[in-house]
Structures are given as C-alpha cells and as structure tokens.
PDBQT receptor file of N, H, CA, C and O in Angstrom, charges set to zero:
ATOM      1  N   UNK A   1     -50.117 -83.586  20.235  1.00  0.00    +0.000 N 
ATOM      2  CA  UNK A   1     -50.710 -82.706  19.225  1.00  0.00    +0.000 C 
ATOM      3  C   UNK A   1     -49.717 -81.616  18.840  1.00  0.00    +0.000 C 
ATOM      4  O   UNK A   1     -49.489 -81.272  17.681  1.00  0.00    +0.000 OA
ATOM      5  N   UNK A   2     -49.270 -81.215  19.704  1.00  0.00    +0.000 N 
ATOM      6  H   UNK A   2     -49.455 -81.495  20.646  1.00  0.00    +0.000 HD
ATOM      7  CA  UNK A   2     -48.631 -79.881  19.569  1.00  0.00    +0.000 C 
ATOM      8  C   UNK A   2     -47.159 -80.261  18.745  1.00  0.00    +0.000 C 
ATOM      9  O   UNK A   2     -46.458 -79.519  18.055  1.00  0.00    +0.000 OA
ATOM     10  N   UNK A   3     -46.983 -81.673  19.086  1.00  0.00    +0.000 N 
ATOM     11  H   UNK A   3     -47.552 -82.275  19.646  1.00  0.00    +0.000 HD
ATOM     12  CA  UNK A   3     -45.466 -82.017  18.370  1.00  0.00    +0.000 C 
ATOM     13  C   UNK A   3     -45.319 -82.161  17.086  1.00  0.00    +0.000 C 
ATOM     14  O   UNK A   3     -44.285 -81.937  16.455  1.00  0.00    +0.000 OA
ATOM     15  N   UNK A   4     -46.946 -82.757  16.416  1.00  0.00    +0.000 N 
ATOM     16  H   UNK A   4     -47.785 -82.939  16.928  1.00  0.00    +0.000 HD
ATOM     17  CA  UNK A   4     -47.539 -82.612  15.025  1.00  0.00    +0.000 C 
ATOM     18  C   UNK A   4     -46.996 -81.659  14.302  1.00  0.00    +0.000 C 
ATOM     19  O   UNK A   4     -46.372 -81.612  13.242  1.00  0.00    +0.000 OA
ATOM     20  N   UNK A   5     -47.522 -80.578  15.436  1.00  0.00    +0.000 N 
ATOM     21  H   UNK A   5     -48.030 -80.616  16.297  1.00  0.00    +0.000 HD
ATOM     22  CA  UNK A   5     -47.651 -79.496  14.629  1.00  0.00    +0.000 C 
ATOM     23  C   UNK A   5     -46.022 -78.798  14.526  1.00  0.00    +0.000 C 
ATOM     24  O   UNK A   5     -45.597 -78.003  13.687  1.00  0.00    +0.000 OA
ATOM     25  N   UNK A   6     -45.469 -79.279  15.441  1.00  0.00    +0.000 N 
ATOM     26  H   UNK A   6     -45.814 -79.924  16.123  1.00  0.00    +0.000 HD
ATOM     27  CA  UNK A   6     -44.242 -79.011  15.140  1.00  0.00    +0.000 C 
ATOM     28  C   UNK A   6     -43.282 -79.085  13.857  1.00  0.00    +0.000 C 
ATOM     29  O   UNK A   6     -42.656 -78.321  13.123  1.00  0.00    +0.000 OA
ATOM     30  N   UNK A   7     -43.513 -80.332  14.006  1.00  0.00    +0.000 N 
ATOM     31  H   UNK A   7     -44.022 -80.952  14.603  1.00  0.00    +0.000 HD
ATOM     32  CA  UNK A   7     -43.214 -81.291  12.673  1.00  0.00    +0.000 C 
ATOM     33  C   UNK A   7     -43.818 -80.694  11.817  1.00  0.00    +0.000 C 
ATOM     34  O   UNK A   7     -42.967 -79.991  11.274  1.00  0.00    +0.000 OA
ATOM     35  N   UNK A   8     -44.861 -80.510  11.300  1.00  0.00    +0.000 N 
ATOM     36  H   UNK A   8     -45.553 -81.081  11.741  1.00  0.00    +0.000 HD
ATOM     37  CA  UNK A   8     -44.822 -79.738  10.108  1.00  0.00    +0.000 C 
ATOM     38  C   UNK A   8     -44.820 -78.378  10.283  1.00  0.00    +0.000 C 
ATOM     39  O   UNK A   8     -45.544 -77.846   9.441  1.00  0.00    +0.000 OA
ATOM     40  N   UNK A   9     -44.435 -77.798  10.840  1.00  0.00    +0.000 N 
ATOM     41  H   UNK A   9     -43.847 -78.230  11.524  1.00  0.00    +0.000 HD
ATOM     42  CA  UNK A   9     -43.365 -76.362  10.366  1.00  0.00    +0.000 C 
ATOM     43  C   UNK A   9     -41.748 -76.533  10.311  1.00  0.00    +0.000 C 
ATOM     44  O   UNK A   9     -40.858 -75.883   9.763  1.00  0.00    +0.000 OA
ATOM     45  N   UNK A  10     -41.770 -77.899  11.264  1.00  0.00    +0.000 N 
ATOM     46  H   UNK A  10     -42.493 -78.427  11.709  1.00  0.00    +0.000 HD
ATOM     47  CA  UNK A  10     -40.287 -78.079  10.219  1.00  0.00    +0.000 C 
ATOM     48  C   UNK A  10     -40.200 -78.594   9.243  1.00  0.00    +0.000 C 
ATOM     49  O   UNK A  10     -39.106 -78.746   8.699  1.00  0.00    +0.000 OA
ATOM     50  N   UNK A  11     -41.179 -78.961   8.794  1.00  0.00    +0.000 N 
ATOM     51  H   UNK A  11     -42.067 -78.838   9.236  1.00  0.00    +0.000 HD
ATOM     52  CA  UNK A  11     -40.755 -79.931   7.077  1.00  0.00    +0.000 C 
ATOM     53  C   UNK A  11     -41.190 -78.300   6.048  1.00  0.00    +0.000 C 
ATOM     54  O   UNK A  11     -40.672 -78.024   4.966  1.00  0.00    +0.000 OA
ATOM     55  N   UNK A  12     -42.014 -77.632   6.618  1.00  0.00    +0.000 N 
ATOM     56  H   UNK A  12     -42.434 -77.856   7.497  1.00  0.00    +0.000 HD
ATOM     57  CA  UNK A  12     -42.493 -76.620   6.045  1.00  0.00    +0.000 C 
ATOM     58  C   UNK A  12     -40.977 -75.179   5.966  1.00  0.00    +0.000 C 
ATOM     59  O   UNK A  12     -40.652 -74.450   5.029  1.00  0.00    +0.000 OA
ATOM     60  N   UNK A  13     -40.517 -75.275   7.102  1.00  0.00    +0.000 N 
ATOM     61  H   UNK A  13     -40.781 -75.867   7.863  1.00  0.00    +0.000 HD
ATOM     62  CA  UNK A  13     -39.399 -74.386   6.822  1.00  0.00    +0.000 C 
ATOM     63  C   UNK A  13     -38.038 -74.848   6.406  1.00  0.00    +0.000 C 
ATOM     64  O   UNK A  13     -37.131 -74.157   5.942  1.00  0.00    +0.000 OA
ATOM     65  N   UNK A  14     -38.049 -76.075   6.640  1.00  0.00    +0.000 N 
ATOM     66  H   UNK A  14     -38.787 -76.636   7.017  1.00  0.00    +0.000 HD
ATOM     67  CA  UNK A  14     -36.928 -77.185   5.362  1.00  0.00    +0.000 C 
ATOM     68  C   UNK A  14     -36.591 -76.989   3.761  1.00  0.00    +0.000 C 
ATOM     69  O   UNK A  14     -35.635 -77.133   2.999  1.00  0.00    +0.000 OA
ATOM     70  N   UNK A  15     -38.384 -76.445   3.710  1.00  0.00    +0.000 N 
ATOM     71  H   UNK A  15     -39.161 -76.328   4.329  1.00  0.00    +0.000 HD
ATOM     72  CA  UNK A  15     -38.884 -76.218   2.190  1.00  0.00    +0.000 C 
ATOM     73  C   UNK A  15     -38.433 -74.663   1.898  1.00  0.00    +0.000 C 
ATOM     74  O   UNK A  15     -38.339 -74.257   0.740  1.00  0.00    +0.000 OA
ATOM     75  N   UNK A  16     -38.209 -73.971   2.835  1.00  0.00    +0.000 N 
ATOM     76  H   UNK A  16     -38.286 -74.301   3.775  1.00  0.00    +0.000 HD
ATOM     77  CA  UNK A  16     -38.156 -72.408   2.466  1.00  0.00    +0.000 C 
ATOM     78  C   UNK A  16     -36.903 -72.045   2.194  1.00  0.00    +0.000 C 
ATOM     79  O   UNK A  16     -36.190 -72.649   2.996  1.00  0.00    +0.000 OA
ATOM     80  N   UNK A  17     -36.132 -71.256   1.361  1.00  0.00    +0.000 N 
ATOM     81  H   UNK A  17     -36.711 -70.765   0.710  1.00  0.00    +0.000 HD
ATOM     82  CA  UNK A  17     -35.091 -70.525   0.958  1.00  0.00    +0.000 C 
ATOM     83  C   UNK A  17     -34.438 -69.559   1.878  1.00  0.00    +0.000 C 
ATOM     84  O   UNK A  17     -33.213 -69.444   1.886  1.00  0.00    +0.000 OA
ATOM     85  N   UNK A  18     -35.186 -68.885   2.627  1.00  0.00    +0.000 N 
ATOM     86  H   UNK A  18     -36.181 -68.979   2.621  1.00  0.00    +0.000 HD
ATOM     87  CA  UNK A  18     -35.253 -67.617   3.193  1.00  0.00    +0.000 C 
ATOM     88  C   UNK A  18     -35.362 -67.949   5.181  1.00  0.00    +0.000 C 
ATOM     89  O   UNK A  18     -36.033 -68.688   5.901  1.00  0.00    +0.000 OA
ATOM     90  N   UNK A  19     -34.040 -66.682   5.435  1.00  0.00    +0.000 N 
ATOM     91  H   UNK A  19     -33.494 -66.081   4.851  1.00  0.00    +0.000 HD
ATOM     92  CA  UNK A  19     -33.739 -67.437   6.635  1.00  0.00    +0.000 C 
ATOM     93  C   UNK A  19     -34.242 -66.702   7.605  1.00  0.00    +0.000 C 
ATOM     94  O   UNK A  19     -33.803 -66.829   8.748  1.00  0.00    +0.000 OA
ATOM     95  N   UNK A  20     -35.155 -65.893   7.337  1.00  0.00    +0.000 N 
ATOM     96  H   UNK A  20     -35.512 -65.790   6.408  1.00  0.00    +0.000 HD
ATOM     97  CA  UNK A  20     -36.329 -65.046   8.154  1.00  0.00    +0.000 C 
ATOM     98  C   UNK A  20     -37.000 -65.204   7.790  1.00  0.00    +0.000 C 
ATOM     99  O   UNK A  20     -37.377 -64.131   7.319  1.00  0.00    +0.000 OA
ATOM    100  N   UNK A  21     -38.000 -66.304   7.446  1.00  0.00    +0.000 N 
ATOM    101  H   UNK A  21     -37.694 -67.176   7.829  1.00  0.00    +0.000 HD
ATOM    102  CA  UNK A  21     -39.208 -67.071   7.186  1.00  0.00    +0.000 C 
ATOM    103  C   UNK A  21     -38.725 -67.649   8.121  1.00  0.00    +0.000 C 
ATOM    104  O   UNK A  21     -38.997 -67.127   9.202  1.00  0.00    +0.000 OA
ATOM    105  N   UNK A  22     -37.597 -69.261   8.196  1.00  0.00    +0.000 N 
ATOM    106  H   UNK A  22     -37.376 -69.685   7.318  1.00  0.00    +0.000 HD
ATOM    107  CA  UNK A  22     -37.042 -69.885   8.809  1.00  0.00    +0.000 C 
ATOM    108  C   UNK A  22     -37.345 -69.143  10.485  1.00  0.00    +0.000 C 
ATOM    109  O   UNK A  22     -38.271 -69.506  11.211  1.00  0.00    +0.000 OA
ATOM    110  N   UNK A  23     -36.521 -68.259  10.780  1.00  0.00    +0.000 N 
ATOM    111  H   UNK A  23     -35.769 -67.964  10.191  1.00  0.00    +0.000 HD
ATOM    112  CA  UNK A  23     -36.658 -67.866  12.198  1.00  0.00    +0.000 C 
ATOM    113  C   UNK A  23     -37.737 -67.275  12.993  1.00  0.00    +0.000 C 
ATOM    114  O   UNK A  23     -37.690 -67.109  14.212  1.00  0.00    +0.000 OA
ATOM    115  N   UNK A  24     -39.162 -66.828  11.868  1.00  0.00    +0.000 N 
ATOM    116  H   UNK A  24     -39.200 -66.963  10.878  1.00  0.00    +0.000 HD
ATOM    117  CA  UNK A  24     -40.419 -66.396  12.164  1.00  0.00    +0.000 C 
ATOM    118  C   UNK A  24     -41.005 -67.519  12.360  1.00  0.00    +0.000 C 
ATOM    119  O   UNK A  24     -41.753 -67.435  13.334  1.00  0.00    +0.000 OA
ATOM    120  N   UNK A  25     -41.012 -69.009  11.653  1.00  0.00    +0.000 N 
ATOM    121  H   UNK A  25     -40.405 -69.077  10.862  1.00  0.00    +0.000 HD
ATOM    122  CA  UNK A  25     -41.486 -70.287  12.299  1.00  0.00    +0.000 C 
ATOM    123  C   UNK A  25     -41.220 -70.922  13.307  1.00  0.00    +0.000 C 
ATOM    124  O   UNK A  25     -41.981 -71.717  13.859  1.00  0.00    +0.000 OA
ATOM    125  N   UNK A  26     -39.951 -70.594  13.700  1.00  0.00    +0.000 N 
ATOM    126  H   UNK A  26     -39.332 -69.948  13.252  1.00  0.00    +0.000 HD
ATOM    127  CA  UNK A  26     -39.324 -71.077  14.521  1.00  0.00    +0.000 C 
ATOM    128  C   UNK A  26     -39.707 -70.192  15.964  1.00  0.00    +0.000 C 
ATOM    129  O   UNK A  26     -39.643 -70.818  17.022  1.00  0.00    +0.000 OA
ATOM    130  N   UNK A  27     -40.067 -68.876  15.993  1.00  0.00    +0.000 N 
ATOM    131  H   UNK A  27     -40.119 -68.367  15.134  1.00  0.00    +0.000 HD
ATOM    132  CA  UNK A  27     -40.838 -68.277  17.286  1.00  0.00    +0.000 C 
ATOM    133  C   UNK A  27     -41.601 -68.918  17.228  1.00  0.00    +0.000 C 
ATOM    134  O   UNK A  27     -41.524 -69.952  17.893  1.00  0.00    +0.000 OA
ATOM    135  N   UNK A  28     -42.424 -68.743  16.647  1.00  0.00    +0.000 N 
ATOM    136  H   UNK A  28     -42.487 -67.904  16.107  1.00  0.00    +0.000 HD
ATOM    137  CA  UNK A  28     -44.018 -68.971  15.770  1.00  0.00    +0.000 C 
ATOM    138  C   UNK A  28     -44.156 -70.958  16.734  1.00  0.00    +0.000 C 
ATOM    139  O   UNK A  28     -45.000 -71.281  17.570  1.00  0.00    +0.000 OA
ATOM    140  N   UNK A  29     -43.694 -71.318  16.506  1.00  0.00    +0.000 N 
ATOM    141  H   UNK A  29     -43.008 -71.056  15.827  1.00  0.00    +0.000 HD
ATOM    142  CA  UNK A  29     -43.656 -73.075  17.010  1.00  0.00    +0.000 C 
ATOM    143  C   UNK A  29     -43.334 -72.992  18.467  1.00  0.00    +0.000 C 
ATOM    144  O   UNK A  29     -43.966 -73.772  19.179  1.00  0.00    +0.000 OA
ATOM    145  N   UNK A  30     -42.245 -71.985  19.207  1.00  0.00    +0.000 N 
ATOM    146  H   UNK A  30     -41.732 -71.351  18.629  1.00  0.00    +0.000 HD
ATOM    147  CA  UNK A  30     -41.872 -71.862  20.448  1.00  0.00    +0.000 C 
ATOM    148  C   UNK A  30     -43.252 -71.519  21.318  1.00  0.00    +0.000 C 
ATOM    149  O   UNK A  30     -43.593 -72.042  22.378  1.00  0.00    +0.000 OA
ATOM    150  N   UNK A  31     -44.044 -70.340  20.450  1.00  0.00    +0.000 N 
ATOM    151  H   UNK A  31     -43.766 -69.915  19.589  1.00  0.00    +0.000 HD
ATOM    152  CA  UNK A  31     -44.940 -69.998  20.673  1.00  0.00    +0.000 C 
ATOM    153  C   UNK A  31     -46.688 -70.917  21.320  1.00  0.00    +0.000 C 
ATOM    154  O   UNK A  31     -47.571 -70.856  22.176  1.00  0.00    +0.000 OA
ATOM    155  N   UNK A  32     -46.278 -71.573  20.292  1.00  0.00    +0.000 N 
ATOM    156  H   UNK A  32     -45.561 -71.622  19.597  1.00  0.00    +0.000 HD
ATOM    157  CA  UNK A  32     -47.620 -72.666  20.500  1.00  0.00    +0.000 C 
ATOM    158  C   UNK A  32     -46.917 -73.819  20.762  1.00  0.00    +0.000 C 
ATOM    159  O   UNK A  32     -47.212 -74.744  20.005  1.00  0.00    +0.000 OA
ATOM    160  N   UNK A  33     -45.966 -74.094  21.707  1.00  0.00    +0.000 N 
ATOM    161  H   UNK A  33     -45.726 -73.343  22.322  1.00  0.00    +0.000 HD
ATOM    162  CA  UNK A  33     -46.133 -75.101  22.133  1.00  0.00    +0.000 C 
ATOM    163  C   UNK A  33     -45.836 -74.572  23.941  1.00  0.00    +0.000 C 
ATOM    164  O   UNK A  33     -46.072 -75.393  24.827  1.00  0.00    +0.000 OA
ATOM    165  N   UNK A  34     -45.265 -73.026  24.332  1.00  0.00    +0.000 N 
ATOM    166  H   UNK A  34     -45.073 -72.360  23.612  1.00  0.00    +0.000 HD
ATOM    167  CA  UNK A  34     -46.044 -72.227  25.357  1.00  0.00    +0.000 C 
ATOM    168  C   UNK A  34     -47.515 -72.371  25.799  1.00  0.00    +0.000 C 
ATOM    169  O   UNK A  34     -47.936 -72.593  26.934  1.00  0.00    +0.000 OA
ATOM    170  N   UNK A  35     -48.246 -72.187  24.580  1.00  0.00    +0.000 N 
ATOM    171  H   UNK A  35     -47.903 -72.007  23.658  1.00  0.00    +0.000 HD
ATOM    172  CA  UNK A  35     -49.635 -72.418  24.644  1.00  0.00    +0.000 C 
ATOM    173  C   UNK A  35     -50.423 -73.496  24.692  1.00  0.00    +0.000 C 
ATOM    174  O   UNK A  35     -51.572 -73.632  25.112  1.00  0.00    +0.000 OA
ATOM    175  N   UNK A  36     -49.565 -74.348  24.145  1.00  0.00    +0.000 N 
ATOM    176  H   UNK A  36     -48.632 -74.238  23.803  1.00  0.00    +0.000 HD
ATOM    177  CA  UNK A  36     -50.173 -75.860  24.495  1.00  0.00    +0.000 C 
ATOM    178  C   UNK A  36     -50.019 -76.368  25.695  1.00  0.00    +0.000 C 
ATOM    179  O   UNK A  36     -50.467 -77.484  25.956  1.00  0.00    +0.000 OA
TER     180      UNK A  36
C-alpha cells in the first residue's frame, strides 16, 4: 500500500517545476512510509 502511494508522489513531483515542492514530497513520502 504504502509503495502505491509512493509512486504517485513520484509521478506527482515528476510533474512539478519547483524544487521545494519536490523536497516537501519527498519528506512528506519518508514520512508515511515511517508510519506505515
């Protein structure tokens, strides 16, 4: 489940311009998969 969700915040920050969006998803995913 949690790898799902991985996967789409990387296809989701693939899509983004901005490289602190990029590194706020990238806690943000470290985060919940801690929690998973």
């Amino acid at each position: 489940m949690a790898v799902m969700v991985l996967f789409a915040f990387i296809q989701w920050v693939s899509s983004s311009p901005h490289f602190s969006v990029l590194v706020f998803n990238l806690r943000t995913a470290r985060n919940i998969i801690k929690l998973s």
